[in-house]
C-alpha positions in Angstrom: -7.2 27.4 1.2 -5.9 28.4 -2.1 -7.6 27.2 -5.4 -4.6 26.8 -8.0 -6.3 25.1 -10.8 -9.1 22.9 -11.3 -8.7 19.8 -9.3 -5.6 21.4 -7.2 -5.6 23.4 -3.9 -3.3 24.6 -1.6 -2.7 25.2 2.1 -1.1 25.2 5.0 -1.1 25.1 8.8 -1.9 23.0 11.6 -5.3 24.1 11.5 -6.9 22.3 8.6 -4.9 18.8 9.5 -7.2 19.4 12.9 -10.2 19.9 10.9 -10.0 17.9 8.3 -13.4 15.6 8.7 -15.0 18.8 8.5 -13.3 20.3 5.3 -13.3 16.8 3.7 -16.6 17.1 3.5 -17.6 20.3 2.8 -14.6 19.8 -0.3 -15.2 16.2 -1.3 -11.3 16.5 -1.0 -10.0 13.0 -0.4 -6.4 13.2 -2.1 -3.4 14.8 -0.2 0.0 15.7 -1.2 1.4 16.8 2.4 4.8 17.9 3.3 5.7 18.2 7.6 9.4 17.5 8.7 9.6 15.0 11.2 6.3 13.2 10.7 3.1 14.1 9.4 0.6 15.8 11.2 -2.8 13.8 11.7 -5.5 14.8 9.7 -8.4 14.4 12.5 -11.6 12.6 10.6 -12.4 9.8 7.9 -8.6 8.3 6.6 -7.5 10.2 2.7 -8.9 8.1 -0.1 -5.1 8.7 -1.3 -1.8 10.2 0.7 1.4 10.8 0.2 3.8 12.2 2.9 7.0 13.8 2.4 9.6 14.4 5.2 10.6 17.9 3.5 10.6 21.4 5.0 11.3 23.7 2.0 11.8 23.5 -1.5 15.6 23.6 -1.2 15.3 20.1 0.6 13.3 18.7 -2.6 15.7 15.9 -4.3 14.8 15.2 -8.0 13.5 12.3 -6.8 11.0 13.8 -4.7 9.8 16.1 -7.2 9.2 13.5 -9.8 7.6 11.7 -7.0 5.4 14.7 -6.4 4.4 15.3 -9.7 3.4 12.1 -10.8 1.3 11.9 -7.6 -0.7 15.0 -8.7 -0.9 13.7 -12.1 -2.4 10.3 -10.5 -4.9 11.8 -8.8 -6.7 14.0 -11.4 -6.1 11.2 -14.0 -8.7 9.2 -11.5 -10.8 12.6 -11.0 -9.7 12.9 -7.9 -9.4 16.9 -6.5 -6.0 16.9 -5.0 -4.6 19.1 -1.6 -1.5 20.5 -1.8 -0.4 20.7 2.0 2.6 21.8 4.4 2.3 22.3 7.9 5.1 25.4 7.7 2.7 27.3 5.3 1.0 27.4 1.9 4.4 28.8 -0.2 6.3 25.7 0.7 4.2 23.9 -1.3 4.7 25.7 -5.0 7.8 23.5 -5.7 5.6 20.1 -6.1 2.7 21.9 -8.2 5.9 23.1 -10.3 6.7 19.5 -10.1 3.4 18.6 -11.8 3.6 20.7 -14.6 6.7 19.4 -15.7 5.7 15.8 -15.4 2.9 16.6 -17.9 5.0 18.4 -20.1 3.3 21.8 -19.6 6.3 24.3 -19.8 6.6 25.8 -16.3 6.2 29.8 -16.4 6.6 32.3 -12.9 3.1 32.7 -11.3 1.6 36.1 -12.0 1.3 38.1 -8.5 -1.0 36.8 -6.0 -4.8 38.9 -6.2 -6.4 39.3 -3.0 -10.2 39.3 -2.9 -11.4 40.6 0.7 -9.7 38.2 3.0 -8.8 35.5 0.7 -5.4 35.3 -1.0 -5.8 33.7 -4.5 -2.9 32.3 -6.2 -3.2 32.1 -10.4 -0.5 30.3 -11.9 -0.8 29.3 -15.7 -2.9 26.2 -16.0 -1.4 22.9 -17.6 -2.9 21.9 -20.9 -4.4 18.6 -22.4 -1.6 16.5 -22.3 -2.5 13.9 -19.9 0.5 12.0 -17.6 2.2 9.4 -19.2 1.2 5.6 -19.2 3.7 2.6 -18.3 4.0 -0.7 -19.7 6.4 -3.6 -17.7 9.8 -4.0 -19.9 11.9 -6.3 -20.0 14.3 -4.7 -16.7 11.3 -1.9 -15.7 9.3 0.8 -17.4 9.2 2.4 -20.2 7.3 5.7 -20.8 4.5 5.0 -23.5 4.2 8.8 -24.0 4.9 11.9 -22.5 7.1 15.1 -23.0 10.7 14.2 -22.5 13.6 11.4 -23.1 12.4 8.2 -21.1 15.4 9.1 -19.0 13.3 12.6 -17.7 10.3 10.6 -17.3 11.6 8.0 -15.0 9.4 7.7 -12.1 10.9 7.7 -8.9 10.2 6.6 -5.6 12.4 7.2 -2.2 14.7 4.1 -1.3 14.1 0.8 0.9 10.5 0.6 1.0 8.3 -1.8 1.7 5.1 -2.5 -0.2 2.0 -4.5 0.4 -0.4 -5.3 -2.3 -4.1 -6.8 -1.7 -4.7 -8.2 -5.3 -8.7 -7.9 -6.5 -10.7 -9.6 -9.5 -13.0 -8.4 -11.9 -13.7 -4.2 -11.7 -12.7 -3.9 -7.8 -9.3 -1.8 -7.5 -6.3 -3.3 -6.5 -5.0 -1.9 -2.4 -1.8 -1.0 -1.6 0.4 0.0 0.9 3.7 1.1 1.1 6.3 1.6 4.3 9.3 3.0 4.7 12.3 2.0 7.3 10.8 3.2 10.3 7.1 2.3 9.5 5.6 5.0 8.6 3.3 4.9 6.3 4.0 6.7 2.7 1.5 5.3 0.3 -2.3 3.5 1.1 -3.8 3.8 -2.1 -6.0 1.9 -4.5 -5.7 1.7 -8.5 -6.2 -1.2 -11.0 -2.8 -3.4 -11.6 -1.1 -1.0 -14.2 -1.5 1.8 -11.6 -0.1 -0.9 -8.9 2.6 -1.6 -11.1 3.7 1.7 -12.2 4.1 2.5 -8.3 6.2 -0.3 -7.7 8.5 -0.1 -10.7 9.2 3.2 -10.4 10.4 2.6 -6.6 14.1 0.9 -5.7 11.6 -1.3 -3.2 13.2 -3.9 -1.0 10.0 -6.3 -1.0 7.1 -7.1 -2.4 4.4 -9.1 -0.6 1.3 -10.3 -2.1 -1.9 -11.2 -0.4 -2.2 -14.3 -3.0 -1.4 -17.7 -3.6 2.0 -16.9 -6.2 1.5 -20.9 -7.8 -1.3 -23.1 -8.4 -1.0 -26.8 -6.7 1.5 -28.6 -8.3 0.3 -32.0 -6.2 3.2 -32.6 -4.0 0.9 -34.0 -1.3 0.1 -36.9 -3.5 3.9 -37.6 -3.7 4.2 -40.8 -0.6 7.6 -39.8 0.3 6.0 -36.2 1.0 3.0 -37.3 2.9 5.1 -39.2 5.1 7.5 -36.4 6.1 4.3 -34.7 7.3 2.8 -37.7 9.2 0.2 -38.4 6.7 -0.7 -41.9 5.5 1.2 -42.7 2.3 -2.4 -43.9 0.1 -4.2 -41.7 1.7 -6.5 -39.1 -0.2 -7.0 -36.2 2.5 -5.2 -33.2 1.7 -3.9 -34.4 -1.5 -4.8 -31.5 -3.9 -3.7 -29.2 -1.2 -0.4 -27.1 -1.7 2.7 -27.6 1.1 2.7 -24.2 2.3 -1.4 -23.9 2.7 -1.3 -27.3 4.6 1.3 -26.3 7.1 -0.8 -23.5 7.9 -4.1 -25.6 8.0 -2.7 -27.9 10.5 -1.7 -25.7 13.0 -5.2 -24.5 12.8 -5.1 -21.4 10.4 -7.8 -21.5 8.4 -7.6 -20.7 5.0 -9.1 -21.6 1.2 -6.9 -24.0 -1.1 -5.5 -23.4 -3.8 -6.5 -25.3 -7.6 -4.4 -27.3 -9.7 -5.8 -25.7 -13.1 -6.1 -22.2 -13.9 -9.2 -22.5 -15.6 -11.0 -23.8 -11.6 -9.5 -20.9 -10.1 -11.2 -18.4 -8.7 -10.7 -14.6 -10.1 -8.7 -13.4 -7.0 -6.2 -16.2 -7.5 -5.9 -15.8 -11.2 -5.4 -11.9 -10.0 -2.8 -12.6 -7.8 -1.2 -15.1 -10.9 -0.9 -12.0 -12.7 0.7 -9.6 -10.3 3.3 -12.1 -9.8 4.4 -12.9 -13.0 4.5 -8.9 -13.6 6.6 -8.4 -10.6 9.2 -11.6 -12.1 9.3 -9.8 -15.4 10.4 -6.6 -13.5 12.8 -8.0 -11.6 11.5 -9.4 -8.7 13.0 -12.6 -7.4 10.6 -14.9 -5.4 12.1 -15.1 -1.4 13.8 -18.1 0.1 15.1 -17.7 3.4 18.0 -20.2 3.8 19.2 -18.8 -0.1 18.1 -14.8 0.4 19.2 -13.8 -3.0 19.5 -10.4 -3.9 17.3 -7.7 -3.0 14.4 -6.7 -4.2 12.0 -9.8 -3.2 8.8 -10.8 -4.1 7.1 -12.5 -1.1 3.7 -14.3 -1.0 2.2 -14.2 2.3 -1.3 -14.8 3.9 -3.2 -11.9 5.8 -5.5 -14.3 7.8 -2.7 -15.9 8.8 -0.1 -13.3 8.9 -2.7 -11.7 12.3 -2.4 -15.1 13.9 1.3 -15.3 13.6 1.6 -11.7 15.5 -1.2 -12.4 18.0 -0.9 -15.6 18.9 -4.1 -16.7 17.9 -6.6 -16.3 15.6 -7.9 -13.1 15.0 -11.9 -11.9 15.4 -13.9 -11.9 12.2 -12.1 -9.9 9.9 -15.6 -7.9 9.0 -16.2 -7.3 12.5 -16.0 -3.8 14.4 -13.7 -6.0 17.1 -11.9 -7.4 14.1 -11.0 -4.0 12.6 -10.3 -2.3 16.4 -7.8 -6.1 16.9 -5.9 -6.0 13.5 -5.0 -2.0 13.6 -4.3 -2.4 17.6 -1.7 -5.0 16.7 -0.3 -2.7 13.4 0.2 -0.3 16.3 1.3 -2.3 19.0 4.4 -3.5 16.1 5.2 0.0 15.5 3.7 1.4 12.2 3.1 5.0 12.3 -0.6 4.5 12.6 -3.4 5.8 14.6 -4.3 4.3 17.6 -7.7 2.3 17.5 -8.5 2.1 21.3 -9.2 6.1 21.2 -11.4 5.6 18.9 -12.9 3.2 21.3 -12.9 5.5 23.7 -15.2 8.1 22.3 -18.2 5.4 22.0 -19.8 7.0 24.6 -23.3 7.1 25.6 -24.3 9.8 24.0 -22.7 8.8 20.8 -24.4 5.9 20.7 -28.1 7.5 21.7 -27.4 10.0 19.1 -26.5 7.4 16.2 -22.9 8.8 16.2 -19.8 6.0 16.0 -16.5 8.4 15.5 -14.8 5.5 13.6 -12.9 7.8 11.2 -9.5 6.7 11.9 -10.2 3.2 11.8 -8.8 1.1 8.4 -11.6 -1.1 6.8 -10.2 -4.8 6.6 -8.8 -4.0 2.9 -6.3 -1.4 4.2 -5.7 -3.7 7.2 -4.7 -6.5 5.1 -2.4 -3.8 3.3 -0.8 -2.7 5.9 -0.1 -6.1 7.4 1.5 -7.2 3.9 3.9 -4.7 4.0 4.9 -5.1 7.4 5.8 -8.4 6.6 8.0 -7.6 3.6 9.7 -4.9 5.9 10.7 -7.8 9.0 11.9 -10.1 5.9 14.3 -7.7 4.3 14.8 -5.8 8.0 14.9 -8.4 10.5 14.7 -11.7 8.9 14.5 -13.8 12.8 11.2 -11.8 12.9 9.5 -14.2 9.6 9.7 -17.3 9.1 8.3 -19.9 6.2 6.2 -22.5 5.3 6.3 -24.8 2.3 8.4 -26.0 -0.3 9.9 -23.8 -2.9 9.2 -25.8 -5.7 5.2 -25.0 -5.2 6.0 -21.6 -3.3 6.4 -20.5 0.0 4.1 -18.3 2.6 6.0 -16.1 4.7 4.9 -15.1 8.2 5.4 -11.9 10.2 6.9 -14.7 13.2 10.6 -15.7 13.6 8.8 -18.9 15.7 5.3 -20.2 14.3 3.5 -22.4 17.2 2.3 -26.0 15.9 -1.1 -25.2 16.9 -3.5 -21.8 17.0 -6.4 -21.5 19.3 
């Protein structure tokens, strides 16, 4: 491994990818910027804290786009204090392009590295190190983002992201950060990240995304079940009081035995994750982002809301485990994998609780996503089937008080 400047190291090889719960912890690395043709190697031990893949074998591959994207990544990461790997599984050198990248994102003039200085058996790299200027902050516009500073016209500092991806974002209250994860046309994974909402935001607007879904309620109740005409298309007794302050969607779920918390009428009874997911919403209209109808499908890109309780019944057929559970975990990742996502498989993690794991208080879970990623994940699945195969979702609701979408062209009436 190369040290390039504080917070940034290189390498290259298969045989750190192999070894990596070892060097993760000997490092406290957990960010990686890693480049592998084809698909990305797997990086054997605890899952990156952040990751980005890209699809690209030499610098003469790179796209402007992909640089950008590469440089604002870097940027990211030590903005957040987070030391960052610079990695290709072709070799060290085909990595210099993206720390390049970097330095012109933060407006630190790019000069030649001086000649590499070997001491003993490592090869050590200097190139100039960037100065003070930290990467730019974003604010939502009117039609996306504008730069609030930085070196450059705002036309330079347009982040970019590659095209059609899919993004899934697990809103949070209070000081908790915001999960995210981002897929691309054949379900691979290209982002899982966490930030707070501007970081969220900035990732999204910068992208040409296809859809958006958000693990939230997108409206508060707007009492249609009090509305007789309603309650009778729905079987329910016309004076009746049960399930009045419920929203459309969220009932349609409850009944078929979904379980799932309501949402308020007034923002001030809401809880903090719904007022959260309020928020993300009405940033994601103000960007561009119409809310997703099925029988109307307007113009791409979407914003979708969707459930991720729910959204694991719709693809198994039945409820889930508990979500906190080991089996829970080992269920929701087995079905991610089972739908195709470029994932790791759970059941060898399985395999490897073994006897003398277990007598030796040793659980190799590394590869296994905790439920926040999980719910993730399953969010931007579910924006990929509605903008990619639209007979694979289907919705609940009315439109009027917002619809969930499902991950199931057929949902069944009841869930066992």
């Amino acid at each position: 491994m190369t040290w390039v400047q504080d917070g940034i190291y290189a390498a290259g090889g298969d045989h750190l990818p192999s070894r990596w719960s070892e060097f993760s912890d000997q490092t406290g690395i957990r960010a990686v910027l890693h480049l592998c043709p084809g698909r990305p190697a797997v990086f054997r031990g605890p899952v990156p804290e952040t990751f980005l893949w890209l699809a690209i074998e030499d610098e003469a591959q790179a796209e402007p786009d992909d640089r950008l994207l590469a440089g604002r990544f870097i940027a990211s990461c030590l903005g957040r204090g987070l030391p960052v790997l610079l990695h290709s599984s072709l070799g060290r050198h085909r990595i210099r392009w993206a720390y390049v990248a970097y330095e012109i994102c933060t407006g630190t003039r790019v000069r030649s590295a001086r000649p590499p200085v070997v001491r003993g058996s490592v090869r050590i790299t200097r190139m100039k190190r960037p100065g003070k200027s930290s990467p730019s902050r974003w604010r939502p516009g009117k039609i996306g983002w504008s730069p609030l500073t930085g070196a450059g016209p705002p036309e330079e500092n347009r982040m970019l992201y590659p095209k059609g991806i899919f993004v899934g974002i697990n809103p949070a209250s209070g000081r908790r950060p915001v999960r995210y994860a981002a897929l691309d046309n054949e379900l691979r994974v290209i982002a899982l990240d966490q930030g707070d909402l501007e970081q969220v935001l900035a990732f999204v607007a910068g992208a040409e995304t296809s859809a958006v879904a958000v693990n939230a309620p997108q409206s508060l109740s707007k009492g249609l079940l009090q509305k007789s005409e309603i309650r009778l298309q729905y079987n329910l007794p016309a004076g009746g009081s049960r399930w009045r302050d419920w929203r459309v969607c969220e009932f349609e779920l409850r009944r078929r035995n979904i379980r799932l918390h309501s949402s308020p009428s007034r923002n001030k009874t809401a809880p903090a994750w719904v007022q959260a997911g309020l928020r993300v919403y009405r940033r994601l209209g103000e960007m561009g982002y119409e809310p997703l109808i099925s029988d109307q499908r307007r113009e791409l890109p979407w914003r979708i809301e969707t459930q991720p309780h729910a959204a694991y019944t719709a693809l198994l057929g039945h409820r889930p485990f508990f979500r906190g559970s080991l089996e829970g975990g080992l269920q929701r990742q087995l079905v991610l994998y089972v739908e195709g996502l470029d994932i790791a498989n759970p059941m060898h993690a399985l395999e490897e609780i073994t006897r003398h794991h277990l007598l030796n208080g040793e659980l190799p879970m590394d590869t296994l996503y905790d439920p926040e990623n999980l719910d993730a994940l399953v969010a931007a699945y579910t924006a990929y089937l509605t903008a990619a195969k639209p007979e694979r979702s289907a919705q609940v609701g009315m439109p009027s008080e917002g619809l969930i979408t499902l991950p199931s062209g057929e949902l069944k009436t009841y869930y066992a």
